[in-house]
C-alpha positions in Angstrom: -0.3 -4.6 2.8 -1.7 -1.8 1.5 -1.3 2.0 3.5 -3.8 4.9 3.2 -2.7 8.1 1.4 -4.3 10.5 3.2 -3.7 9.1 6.9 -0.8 6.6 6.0 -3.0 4.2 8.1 -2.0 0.3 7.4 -4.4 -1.8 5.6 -4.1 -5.1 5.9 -7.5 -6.3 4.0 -7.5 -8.8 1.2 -10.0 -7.4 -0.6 -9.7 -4.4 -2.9 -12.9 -4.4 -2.9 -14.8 -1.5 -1.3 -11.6 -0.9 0.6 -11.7 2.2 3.0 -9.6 3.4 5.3 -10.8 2.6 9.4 -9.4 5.8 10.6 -10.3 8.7 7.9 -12.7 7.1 5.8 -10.5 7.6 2.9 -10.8 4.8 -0.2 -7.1 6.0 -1.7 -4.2 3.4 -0.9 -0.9 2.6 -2.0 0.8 -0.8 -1.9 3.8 -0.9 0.5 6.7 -2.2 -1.6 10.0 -3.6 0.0 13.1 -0.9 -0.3 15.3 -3.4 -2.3 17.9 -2.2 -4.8 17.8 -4.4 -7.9 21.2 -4.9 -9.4 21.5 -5.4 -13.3 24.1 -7.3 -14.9 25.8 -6.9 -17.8 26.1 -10.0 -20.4 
């Protein structure tokens, strides 16, 4: 899922493609990423 910068409107299109925003008209989005903390381990 993708969410618009300018608005933070959800995106839910498949295409990146002449992606713009339904709400604001704005073509800048960011990819939502999960909030996971990644542990390292030490070998």
């Amino acid at each position: 899922m993708y969410r618009c910068v300018q608005c933070g409107e959800p995106n839910r299109s498949t295409s990146s493609m002449g992606l713009q925003c339904d709400k604001c008209g704005s073509r800048i989005f960011v990819k939502e990423r999960p909030n996971i903390k990644k542990e390292l381990g030490s070998d």
